[in-house]
TIFI-449432 format. One line per 3 residues: number of its first residue (from 1); their letters; for each residue x, y, z of N, C-alpha, C. Coordinates in Angstrom, 1 decimal. Layout:
residues N
NUM> a> X,Y,Z,X,Y,Z,X,Y,Z | ...;
END
This chain:
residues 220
1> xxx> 8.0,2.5,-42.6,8.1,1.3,-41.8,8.4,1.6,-40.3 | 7.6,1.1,-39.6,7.8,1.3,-38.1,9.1,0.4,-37.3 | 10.3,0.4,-36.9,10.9,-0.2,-36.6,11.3,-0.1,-34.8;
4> xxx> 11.7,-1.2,-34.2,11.8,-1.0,-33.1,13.6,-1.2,-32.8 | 14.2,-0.4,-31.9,15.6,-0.1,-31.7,16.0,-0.4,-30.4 | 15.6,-1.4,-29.8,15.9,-1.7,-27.6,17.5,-1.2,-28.2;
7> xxx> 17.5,-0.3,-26.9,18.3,0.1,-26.2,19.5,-0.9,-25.4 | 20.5,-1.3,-26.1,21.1,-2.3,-25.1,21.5,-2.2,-23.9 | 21.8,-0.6,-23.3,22.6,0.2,-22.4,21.2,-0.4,-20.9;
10> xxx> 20.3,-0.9,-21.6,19.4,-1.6,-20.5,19.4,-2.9,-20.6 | 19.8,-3.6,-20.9,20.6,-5.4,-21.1,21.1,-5.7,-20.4 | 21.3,-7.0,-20.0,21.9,-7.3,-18.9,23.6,-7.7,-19.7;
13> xxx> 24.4,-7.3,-19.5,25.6,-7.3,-20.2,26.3,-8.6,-19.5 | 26.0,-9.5,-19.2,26.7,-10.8,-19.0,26.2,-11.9,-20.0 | 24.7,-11.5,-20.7,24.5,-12.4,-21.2,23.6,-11.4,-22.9;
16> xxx> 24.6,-10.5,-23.1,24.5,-9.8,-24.1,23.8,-10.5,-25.9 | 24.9,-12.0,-25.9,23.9,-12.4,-27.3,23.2,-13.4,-26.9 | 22.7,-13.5,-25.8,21.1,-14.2,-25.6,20.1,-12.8,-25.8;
19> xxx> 20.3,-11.9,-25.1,19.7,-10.8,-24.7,19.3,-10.2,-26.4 | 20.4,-9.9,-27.5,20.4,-9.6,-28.5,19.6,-10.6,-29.5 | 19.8,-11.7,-29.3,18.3,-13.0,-30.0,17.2,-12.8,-29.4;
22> xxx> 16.9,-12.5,-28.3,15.5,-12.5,-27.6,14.6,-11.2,-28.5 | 15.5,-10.0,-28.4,14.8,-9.0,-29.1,14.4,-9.3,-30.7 | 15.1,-10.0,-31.3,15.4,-10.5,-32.9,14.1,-11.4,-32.8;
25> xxx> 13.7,-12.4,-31.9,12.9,-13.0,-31.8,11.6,-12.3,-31.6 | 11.9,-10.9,-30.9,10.5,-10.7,-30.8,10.3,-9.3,-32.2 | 10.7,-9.2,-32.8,10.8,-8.2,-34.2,11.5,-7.5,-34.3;
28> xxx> 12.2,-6.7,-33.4,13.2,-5.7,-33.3,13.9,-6.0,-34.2 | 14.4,-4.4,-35.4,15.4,-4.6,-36.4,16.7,-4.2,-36.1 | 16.2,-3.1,-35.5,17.6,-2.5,-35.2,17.9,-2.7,-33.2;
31> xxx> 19.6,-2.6,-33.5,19.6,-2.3,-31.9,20.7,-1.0,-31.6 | 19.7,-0.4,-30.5,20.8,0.8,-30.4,21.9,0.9,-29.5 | 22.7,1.7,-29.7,24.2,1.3,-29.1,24.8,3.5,-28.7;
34> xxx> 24.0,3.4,-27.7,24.8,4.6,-26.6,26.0,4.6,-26.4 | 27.2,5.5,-27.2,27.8,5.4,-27.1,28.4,6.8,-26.9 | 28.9,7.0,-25.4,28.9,8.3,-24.5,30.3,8.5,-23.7;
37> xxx> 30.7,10.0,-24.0,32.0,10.1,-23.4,32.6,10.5,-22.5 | 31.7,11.3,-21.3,31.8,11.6,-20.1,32.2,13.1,-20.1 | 32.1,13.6,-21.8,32.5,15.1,-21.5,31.4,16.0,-22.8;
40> xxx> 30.1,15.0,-23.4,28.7,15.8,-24.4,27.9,15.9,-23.5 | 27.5,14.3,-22.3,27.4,14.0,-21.5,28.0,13.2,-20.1 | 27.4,13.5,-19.5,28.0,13.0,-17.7,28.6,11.7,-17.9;
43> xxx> 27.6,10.3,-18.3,28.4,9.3,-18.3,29.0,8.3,-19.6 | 30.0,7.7,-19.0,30.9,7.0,-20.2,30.1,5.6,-20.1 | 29.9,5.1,-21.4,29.0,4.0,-21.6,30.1,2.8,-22.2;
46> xxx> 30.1,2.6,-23.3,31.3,1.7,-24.3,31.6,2.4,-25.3 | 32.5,1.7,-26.1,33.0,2.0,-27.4,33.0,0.9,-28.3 | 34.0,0.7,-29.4,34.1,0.2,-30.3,34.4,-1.2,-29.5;
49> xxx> 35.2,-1.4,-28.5,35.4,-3.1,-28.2,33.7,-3.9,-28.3 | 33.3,-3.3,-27.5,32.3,-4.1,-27.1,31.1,-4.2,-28.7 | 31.3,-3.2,-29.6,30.4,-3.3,-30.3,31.1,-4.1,-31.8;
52> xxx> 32.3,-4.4,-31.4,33.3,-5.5,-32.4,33.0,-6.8,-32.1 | 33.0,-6.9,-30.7,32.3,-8.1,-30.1,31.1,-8.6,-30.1 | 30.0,-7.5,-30.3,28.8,-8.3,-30.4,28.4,-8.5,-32.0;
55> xxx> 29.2,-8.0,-32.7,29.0,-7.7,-33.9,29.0,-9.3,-34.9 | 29.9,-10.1,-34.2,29.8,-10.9,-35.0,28.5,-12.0,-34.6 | 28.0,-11.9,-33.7,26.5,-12.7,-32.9,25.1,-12.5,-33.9;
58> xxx> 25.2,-11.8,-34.6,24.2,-10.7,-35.0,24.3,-10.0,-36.2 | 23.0,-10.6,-37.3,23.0,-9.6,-38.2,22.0,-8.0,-38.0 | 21.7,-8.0,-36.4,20.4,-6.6,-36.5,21.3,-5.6,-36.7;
61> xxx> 20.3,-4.7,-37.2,21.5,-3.4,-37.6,21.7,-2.9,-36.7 | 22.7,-2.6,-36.8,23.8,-1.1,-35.6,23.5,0.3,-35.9 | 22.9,0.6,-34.6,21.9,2.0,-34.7,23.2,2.6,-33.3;
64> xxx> 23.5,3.3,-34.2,24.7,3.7,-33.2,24.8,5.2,-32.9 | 24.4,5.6,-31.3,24.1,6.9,-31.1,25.2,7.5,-30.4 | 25.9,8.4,-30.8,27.0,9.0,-30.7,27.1,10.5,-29.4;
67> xxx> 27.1,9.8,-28.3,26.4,11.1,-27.5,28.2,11.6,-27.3 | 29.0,12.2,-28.0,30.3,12.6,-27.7,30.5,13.2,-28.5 | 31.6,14.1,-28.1,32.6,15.9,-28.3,32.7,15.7,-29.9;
70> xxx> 32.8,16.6,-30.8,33.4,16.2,-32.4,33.6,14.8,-32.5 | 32.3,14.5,-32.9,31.9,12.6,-33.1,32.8,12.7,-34.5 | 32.9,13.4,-35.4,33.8,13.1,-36.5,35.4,12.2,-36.1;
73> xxx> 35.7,12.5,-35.5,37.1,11.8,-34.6,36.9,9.9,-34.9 | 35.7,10.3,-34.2,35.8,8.8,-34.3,34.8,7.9,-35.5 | 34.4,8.4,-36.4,33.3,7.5,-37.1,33.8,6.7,-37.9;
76> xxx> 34.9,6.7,-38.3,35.6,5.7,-39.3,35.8,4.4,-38.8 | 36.5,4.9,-36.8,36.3,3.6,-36.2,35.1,3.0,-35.8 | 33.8,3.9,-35.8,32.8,3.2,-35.4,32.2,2.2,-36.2;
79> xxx> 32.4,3.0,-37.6,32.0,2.4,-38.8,32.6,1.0,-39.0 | 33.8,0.5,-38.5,34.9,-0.4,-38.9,34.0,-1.5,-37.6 | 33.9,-0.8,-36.5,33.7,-1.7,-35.4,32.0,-2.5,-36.0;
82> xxx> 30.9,-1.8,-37.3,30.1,-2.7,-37.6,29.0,-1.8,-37.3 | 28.7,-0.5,-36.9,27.6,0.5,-37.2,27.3,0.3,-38.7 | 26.4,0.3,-38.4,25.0,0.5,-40.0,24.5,2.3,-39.6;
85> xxx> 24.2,2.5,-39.0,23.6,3.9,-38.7,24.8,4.9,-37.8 | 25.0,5.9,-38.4,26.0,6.5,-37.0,25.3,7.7,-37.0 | 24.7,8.1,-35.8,23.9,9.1,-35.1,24.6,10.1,-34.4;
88> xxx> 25.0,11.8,-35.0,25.5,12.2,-34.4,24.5,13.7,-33.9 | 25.1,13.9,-32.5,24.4,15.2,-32.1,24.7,16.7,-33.0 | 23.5,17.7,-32.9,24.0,18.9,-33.5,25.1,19.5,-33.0;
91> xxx> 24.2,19.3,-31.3,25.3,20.5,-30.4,26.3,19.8,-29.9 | 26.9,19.2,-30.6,28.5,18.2,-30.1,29.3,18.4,-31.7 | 28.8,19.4,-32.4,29.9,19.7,-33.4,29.8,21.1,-33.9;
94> xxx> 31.0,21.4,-34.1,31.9,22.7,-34.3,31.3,22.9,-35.6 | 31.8,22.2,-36.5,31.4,22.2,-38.1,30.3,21.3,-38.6 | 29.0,21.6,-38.2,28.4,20.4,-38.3,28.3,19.8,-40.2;
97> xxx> 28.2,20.5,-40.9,28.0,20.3,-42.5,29.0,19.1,-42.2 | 30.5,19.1,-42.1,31.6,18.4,-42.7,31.4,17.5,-41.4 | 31.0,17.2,-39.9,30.9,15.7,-39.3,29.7,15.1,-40.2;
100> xxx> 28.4,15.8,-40.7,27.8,14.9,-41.6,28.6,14.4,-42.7 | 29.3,15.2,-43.4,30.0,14.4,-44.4,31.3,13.3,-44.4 | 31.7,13.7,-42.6,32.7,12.7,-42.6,31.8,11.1,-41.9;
103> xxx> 30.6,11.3,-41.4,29.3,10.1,-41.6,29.4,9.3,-42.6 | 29.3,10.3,-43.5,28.5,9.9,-45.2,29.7,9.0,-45.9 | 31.4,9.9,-45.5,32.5,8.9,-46.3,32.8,7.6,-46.0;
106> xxx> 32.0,7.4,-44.6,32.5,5.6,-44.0,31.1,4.6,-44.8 | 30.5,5.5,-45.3,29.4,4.3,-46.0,28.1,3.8,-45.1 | 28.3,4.8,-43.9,27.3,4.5,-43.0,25.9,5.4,-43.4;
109> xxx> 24.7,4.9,-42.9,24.0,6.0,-43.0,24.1,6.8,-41.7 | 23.7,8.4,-42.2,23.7,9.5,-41.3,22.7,9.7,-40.3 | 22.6,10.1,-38.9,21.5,10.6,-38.0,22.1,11.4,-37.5;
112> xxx> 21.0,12.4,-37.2,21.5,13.7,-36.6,20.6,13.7,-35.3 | 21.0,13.7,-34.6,20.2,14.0,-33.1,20.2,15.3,-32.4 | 19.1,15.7,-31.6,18.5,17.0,-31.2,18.2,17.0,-29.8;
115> xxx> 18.9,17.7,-28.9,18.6,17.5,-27.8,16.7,18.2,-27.3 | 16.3,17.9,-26.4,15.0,18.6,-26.1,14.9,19.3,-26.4 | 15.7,20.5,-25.8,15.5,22.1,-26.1,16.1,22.7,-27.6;
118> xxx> 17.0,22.3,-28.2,17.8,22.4,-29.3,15.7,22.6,-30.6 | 15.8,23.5,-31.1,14.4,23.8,-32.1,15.3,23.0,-33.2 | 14.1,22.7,-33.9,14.4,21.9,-35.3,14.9,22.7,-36.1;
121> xxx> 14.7,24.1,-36.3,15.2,24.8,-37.1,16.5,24.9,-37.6 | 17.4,24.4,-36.2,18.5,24.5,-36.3,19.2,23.3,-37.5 | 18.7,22.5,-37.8,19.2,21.2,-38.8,18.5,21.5,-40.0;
124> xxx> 17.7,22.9,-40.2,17.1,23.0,-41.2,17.8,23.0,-43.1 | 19.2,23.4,-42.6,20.0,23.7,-44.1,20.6,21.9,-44.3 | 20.8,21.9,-43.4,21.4,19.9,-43.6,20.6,19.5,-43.7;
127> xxx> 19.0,19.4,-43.5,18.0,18.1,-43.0,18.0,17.3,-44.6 | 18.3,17.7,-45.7,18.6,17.0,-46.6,19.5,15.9,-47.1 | 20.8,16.2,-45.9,21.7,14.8,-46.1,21.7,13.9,-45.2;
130> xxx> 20.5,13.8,-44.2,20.6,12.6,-43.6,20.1,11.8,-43.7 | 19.3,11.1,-43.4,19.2,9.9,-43.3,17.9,9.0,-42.0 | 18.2,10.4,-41.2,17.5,9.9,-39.9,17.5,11.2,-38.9;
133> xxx> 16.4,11.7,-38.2,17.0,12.4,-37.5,16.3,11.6,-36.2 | 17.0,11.3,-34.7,16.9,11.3,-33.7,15.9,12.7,-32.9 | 15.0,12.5,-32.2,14.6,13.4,-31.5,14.9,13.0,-30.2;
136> xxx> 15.3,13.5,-29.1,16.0,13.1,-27.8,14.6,13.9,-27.0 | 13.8,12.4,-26.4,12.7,13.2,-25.4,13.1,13.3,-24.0 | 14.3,13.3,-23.7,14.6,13.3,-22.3,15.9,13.9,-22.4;
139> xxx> 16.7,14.7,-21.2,18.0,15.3,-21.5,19.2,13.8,-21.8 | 19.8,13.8,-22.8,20.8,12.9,-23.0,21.9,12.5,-21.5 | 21.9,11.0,-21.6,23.3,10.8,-20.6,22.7,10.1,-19.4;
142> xxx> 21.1,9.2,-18.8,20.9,8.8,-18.2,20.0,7.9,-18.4 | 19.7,6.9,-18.4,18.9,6.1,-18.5,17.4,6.0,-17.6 | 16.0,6.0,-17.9,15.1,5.3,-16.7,14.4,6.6,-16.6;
145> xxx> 14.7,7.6,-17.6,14.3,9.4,-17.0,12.9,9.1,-18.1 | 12.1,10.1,-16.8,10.8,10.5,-17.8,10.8,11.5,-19.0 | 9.8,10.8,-20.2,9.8,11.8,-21.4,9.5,13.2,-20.9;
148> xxx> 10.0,14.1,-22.0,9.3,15.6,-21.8,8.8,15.9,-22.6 | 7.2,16.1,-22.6,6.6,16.8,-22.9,6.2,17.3,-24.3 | 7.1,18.0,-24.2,7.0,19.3,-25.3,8.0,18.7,-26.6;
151> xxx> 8.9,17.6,-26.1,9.3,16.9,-27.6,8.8,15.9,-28.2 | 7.4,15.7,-27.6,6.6,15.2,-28.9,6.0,16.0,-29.7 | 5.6,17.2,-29.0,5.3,18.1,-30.0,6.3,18.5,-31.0;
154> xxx> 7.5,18.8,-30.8,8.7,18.7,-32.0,9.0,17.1,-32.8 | 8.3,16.1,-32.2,8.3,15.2,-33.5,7.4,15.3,-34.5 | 6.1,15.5,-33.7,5.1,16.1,-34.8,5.5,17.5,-35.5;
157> xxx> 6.0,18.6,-35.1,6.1,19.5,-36.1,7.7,18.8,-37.5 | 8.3,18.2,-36.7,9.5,17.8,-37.8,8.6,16.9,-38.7 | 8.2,16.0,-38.6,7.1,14.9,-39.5,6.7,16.2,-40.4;
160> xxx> 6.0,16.8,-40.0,4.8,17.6,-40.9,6.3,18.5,-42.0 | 7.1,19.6,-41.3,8.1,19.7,-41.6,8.5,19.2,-42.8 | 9.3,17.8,-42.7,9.7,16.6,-43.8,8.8,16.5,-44.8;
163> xxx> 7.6,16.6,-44.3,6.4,16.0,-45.3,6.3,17.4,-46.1 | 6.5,18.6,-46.0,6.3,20.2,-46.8,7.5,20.0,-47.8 | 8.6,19.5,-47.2,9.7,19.7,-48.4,10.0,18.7,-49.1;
166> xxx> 9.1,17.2,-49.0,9.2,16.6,-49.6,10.3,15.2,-49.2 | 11.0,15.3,-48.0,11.3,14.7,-47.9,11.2,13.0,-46.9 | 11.8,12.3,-47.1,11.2,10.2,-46.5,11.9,10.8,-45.5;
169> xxx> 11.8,11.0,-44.3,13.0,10.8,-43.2,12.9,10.2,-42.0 | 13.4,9.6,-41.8,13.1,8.5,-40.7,13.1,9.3,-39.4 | 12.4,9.0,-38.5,12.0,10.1,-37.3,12.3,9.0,-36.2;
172> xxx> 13.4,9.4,-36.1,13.5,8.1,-34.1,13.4,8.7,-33.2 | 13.0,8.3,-32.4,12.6,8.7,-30.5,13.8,7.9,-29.5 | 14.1,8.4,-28.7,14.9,8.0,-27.6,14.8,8.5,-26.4;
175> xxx> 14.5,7.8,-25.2,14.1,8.6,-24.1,12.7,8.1,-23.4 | 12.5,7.6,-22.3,11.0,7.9,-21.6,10.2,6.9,-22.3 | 10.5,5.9,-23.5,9.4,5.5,-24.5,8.9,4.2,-23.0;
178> xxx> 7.4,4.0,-23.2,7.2,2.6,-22.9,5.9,2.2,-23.3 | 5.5,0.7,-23.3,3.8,0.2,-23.6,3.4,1.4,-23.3 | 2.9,2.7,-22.8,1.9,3.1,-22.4,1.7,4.2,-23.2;
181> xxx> 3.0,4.2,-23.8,3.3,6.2,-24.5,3.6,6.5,-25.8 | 3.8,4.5,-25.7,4.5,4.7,-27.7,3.6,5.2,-28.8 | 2.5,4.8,-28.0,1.1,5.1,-29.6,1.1,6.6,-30.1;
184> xxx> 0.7,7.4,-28.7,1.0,8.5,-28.7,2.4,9.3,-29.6 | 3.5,8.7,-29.5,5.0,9.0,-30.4,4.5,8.4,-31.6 | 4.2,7.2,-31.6,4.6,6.9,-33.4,3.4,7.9,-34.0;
187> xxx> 1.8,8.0,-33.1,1.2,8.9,-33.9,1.4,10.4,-34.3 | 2.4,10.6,-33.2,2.8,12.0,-33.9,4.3,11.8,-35.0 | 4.3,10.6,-35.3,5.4,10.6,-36.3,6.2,9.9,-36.6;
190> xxx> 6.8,9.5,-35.3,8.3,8.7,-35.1,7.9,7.2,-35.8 | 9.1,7.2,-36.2,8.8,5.8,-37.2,9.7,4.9,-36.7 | 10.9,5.4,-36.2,12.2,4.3,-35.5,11.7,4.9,-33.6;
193> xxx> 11.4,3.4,-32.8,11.7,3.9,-31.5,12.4,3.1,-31.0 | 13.3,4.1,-29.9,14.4,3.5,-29.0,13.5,3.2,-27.5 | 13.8,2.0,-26.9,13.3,1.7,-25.5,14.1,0.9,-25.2;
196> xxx> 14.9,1.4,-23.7,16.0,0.3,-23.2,15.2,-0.5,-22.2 | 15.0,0.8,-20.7,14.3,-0.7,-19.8,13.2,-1.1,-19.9 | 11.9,-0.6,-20.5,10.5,-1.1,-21.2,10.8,-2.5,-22.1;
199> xxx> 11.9,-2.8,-21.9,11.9,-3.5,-22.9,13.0,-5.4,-22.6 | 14.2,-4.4,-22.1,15.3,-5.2,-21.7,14.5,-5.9,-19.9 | 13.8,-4.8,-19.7,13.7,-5.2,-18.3,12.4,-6.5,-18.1;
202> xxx> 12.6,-7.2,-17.7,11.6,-8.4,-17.6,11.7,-9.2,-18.7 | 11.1,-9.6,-19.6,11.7,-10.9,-20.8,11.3,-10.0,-22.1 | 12.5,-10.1,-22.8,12.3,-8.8,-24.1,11.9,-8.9,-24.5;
205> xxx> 12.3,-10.6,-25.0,11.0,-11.1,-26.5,10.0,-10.9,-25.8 | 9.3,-11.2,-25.2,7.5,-10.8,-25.1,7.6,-8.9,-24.9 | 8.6,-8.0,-24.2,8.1,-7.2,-24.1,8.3,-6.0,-25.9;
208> xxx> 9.2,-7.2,-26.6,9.8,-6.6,-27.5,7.8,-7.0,-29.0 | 7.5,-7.9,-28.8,6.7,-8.3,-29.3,5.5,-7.5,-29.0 | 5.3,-6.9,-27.6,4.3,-6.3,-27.4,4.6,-4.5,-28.1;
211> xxx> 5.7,-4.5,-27.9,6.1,-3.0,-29.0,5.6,-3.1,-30.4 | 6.1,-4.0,-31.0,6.0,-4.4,-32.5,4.5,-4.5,-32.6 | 3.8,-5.1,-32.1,1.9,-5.2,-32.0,1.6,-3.6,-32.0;
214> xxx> 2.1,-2.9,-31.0,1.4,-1.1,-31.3,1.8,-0.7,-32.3 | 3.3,-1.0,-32.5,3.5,-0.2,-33.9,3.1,-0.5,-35.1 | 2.7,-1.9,-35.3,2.2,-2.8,-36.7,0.6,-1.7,-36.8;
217> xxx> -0.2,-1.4,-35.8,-1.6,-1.2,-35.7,-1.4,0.2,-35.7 | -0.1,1.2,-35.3,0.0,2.3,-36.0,0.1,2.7,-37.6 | 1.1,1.8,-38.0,1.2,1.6,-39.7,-0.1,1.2,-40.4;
220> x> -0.9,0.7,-39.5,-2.1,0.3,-40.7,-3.2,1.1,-40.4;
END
């Protein structure tokens, strides 16, 4: 299933659950929620208040991307604050086997995220307990940056990858997505895409509707 993920961190945050129906109106399932600590990456974004608060406006799922230090610390709260998905980076944990498993104890599903340069190989012994892996097409921690390159070619080799061992895994993109580039991603693979200003920027529902139209005509 092709799903679409706007990026809220590009919303206009005064008027957050109009902003959050607009996208619902235009198909978007999930919404994603950057959630950054100023020391995996440069800037600090929100936490659990704000996603406690929008939580009750809204049944879309909580795709919740954990750009911070040993995300294990906090996922129990994240989980409590109303995440459906908790997305954690490889290279932001010490032990990575046991932050997936302390994912898995809050009842959330698991994502693993991969920075640009980070090879797939490296999620190769876990890629079995997740759930989702994130491919990051831009360096994490800024919003508005151009895709690179060379990590769509790592979404297509992870797709083919999944598909050798047999396993469903959901392939999300984050970074650089817009009308012009998505065809290109979902055809190499990606099944979940994240787009904050393509999307939030100018009126969602139509630009959120105009996502959902490429991706419906990739799926078929």
């Amino acid at each position: 299933m092709m799903i679409l993920s706007p990026s809220l961190l590009g919303a206009d945050f005064k008027h957050l659950e109009e902003e959050i129906a607009r996208i619902e109106r235009g198909g978007a399932k999930y919404l994603h929620l950057d959630v950054m600590d100023g020391a995996f990456v440069p800037s600090i974004s929100f936490g659990m208040p704000v996603l406690s608060s929008i939580r009750s406006c809204t049944d879309i799922v909580f795709d919740v991307h954990m750009m911070v230090e040993e995300p294990a610390r906090y996922v129990e709260d994240i989980r409590k604050a109303g995440a459906d998905i908790i997305t954690i980076h490889a290279e932001a944990c010490r032990h990575l086997d046991s932050s997936i498993e302390a994912v898995k104890k809050t009842g959330a599903k698991v994502g693993l995220a991969l920075n640009p340069a980070t090879p797939i190989e490296t999620i190769d012994l876990v890629l079995p307990k997740v759930d989702m892996v994130l491919i990051m097409l831009v360096n994490p921690g800024f919003g508005g940056q151009k895709l690179i390159p060379y990590a769509v070619e790592k979404v297509r080799a992870l797709r083919k990858h999944c598909e050798e061992l047999g396993l469903q895994m959901d392939i999300e993109v984050d970074g650089g997505v817009n009308l012009k580039n998505v065809r290109e991603i979902a055809e190499a693979g990606a099944n979940v895409i994240v787009a904050g200003s393509a999307v939030f920027g100018g009126n969602a529902e139509e630009n959120s509707q105009k996502f959902m139209e490429i991706l419906k005509d990739c799926e078929s």
